[in-house]
PAMIDREN-318527 format. One record per atom (N, C-alpha, C): residue in three letters; x, y negated, z negated. Coordinates in steps of 0.2 Angstrom, whole numbers, plus 2048, in hexadecimal, padded with zeros to 3 digits. Atoms other than C-alpha are relative to their C-alpha. Layout:
BEGIN
ALAXYZ;...
end
This chain:
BEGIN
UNK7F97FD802;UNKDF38EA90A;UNK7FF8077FE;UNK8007F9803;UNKDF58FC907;UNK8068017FB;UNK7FD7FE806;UNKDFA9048F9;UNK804807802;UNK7FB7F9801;UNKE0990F8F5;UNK8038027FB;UNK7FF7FE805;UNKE0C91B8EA;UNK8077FD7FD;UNK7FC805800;UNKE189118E0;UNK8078077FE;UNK7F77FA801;UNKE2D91A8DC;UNK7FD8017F7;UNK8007FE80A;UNKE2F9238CA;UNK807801801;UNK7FB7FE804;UNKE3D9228C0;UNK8008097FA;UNK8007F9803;UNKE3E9348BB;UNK8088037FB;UNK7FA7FE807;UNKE4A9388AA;UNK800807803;UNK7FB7F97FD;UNKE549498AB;UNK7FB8027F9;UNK8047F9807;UNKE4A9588A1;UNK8058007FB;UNK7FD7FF804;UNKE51958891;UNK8038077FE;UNK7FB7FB802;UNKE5F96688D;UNK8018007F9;UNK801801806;UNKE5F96387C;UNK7FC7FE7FA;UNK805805805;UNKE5496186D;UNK7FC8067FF;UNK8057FD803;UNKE47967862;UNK7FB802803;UNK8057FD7FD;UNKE39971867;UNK7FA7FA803;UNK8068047FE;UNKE2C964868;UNK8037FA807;UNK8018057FA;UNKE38956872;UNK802804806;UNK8007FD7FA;UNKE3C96587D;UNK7FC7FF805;UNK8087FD7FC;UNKE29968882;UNK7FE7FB804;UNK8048097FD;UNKE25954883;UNK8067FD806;UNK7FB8027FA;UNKE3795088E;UNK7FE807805;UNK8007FE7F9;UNKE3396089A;UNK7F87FF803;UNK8078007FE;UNKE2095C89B;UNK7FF7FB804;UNK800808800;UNKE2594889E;UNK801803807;UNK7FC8007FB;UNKE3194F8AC;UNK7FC803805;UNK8067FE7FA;UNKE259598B6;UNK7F97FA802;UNK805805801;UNKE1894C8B3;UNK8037FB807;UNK7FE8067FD;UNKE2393F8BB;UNK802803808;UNK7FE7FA7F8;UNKE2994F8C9;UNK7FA7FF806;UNK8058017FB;UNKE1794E8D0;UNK8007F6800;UNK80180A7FC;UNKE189388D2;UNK805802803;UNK7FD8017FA;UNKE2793B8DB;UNK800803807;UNK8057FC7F8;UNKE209468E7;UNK7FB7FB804;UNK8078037FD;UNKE1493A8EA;UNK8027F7802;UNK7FD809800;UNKE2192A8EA;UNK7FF7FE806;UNK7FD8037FB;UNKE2091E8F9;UNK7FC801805;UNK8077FE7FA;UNKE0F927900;UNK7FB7FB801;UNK8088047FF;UNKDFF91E906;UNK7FF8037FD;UNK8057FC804;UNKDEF9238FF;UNK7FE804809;UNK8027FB7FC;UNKDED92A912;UNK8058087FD;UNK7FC7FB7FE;UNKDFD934912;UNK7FF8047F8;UNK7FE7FC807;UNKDF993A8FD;UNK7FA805803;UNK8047FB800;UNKDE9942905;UNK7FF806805;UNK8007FB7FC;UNKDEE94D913;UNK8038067FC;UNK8007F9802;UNKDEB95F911;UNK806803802;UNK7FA7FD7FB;UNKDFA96C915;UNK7FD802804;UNK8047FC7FD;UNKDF197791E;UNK7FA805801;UNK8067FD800;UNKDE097F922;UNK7FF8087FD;UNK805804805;UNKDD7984916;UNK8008007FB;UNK7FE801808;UNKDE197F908;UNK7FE7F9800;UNK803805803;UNKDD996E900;UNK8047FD7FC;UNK7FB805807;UNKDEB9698F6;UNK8027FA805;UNK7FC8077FE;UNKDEF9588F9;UNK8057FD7F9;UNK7FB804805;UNKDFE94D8EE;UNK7F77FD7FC;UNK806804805;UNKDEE9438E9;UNK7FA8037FC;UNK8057FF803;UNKDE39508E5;UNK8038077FC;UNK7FE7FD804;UNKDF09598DC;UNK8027FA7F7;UNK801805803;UNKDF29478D2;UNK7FA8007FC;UNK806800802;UNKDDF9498CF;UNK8008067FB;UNK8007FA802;UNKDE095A8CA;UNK8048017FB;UNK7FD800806;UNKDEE9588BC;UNK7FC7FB7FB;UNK803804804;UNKDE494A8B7;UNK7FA8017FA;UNK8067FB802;UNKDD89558B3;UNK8028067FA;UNK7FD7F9805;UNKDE29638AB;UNK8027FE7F9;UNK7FE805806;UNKDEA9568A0;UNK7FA7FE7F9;UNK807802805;UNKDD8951899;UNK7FD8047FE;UNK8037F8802;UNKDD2962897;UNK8028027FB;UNK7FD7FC805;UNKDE096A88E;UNK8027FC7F8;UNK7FE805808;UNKDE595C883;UNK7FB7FC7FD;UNK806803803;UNKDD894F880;UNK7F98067FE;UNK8047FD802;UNKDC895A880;UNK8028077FC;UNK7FE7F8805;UNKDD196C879;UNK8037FC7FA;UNK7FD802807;UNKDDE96486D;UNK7FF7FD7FD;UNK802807805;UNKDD9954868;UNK7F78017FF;UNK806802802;UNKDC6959869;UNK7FD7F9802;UNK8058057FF;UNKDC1948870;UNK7FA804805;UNK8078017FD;UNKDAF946879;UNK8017FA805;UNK8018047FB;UNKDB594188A;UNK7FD803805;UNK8057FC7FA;UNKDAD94589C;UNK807803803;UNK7FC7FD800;UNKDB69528A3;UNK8017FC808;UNK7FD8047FB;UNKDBE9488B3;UNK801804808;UNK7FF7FA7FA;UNKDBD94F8C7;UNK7FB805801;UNK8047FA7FF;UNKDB295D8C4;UNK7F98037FE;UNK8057FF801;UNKDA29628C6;UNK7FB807803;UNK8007F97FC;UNKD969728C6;UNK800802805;UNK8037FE7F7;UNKD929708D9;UNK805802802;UNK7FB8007FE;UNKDA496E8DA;UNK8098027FA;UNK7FC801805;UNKDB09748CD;UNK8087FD803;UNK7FB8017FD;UNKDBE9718D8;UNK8017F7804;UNK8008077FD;UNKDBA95E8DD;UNK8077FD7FF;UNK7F8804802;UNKDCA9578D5;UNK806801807;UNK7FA7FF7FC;UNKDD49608E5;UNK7FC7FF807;UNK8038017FA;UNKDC595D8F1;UNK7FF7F8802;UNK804807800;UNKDBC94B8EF;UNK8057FC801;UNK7FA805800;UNKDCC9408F3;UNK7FF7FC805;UNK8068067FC;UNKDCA92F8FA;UNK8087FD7FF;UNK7FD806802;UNKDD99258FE;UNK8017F97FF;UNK801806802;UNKDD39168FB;UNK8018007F9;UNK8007FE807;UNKDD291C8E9;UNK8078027FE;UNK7FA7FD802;UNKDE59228E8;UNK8037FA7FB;UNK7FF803805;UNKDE89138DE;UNK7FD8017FB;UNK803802804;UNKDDE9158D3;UNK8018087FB;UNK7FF7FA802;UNKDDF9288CF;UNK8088007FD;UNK7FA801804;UNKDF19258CB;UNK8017FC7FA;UNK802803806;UNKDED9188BE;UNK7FC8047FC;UNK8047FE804;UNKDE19248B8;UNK8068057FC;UNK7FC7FB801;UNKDEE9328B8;UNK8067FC7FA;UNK7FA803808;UNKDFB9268AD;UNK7FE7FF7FA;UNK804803805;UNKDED9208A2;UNK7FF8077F9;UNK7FC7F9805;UNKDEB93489C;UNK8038007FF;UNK7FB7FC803;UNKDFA93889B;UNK8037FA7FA;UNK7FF804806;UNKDFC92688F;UNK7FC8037F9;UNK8077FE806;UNKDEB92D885;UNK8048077FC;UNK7FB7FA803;UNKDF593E883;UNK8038017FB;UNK7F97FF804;UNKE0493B87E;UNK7FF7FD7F8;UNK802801807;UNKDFC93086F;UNK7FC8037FC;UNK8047FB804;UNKDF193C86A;UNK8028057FF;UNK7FA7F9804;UNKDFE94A868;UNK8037FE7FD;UNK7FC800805;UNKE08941861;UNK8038037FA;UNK8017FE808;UNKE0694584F;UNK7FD8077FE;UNK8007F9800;UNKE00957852;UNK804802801;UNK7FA7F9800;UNKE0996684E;UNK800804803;UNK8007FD7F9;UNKE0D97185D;UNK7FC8087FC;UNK8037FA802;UNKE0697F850;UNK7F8800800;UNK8088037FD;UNKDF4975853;UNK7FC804801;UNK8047FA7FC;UNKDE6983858;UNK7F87FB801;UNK8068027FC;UNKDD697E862;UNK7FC807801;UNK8067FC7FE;UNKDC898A865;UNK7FB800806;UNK8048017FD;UNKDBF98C873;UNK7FD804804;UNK8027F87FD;UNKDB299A87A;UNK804802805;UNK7FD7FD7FB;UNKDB999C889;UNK8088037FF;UNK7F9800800;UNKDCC99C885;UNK8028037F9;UNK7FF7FE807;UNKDCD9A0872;UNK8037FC7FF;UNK7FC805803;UNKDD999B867;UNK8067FE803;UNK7FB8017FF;UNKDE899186B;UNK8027FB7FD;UNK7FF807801;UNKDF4984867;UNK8037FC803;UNK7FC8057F9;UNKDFC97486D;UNK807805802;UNK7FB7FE800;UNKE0D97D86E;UNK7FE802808;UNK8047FD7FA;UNKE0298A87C;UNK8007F9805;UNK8028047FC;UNKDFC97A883;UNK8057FB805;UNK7FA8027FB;UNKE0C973887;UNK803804806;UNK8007FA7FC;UNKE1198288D;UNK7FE801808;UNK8058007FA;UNKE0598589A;UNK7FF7F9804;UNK8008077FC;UNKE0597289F;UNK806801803;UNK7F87FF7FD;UNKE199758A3;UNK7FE802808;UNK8047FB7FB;UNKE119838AE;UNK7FC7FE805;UNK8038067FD;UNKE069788B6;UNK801800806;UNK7FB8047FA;UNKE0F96D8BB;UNK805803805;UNK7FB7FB7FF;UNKE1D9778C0;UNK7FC805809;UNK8047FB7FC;UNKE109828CB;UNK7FF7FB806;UNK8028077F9;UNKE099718D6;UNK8037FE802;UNK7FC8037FC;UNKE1896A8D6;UNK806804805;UNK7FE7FD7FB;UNKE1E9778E0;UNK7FC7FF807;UNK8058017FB;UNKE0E9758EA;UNK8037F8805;UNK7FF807801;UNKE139628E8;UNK807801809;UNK7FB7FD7FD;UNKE239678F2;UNK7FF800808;UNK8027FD7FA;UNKE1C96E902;UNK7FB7FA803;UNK8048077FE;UNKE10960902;UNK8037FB802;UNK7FB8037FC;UNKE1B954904;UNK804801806;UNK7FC7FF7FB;UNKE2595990D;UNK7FE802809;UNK8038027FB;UNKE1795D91A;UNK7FE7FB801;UNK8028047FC;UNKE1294C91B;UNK8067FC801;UNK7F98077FD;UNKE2494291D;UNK804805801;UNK7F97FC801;UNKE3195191C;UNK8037FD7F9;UNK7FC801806;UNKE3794A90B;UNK8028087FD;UNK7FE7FB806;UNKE3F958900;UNK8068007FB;UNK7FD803804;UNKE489588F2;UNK7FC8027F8;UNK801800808;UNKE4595C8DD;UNK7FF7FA800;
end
């Protein structure tokens, strides 16, 4: 049996509201922008490249939020002591190379399970939060929303043309 990327129910970006359900309703909606992009795909048709010799694929764009997701929120805000996921010295960039549709199931499991781990680990943080890091300095989660919005926003335009070269689908 082959597997397919399964439909999202995608909620409308919230219009109104306080700062924090702002960030979490336009964070969710992007979040859920990149699975519909991805709705209804094999794991072949999530791995084709657009065009030579760019390396984005729908699934190694999956891979690669999975990764950012983990980065900026578990390991910077929350300070957990996890492995960072996708990437390694020889390859910092594996997350958008290394992609294997056999594993397309599996990478989206991974991708819901952050963004499950996420969501309850910010929960209770104040968007005035600051993390330190040499590289980056200081910031806080408010930033980190922020920039995640950004993200997403950036790929899922990626996301766009991806699709759309592999079936013609287009569409918000």
């Amino acid at each position: 049996m082959v597997w397919i990327a399964p439909e999202v129910t995608r909620t409308q970006e919230p219009v109104i509201g306080d700062e924090r359900a702002m960030l979490d309703g336009w964070l969710d909606w992007h979040r859920m922008t990149l699975l519909t992009k991805c709705a209804g795909l094999t794991g072949e048709q999530l791995v084709e490249r657009s065009v030579p010799p760019s390396t984005l694929s729908l699934l190694g764009l999956v891979r690669h939020m999975t990764y950012v997701e983990r980065v900026w929120f578990r390991l910077r805000v929350l300070g957990e002591q996890v492995a960072v996921l996708h990437s390694t010295p020889e390859d910092p960039d594996a997350d958008l190379h290394d992609t294997d549709p056999a594993r397309a199931e599996a990478e989206f499991a991974a991708f819901h399970e952050e963004i499950d781990l996420v969501r309850a680990g910010v929960k209770a943080k104040s968007l005035d939060d600051t993390f330190t890091t040499e590289r980056d300095g200081t910031r806080s989660l408010r930033w980190v929303y922020l920039h995640m919005i950004e993200e997403y926003a950036r790929h899922n335009g990626h996301a766009d043309l991806l699709r759309e070269r592999v079936d013609g689908v287009t569409g918000d």
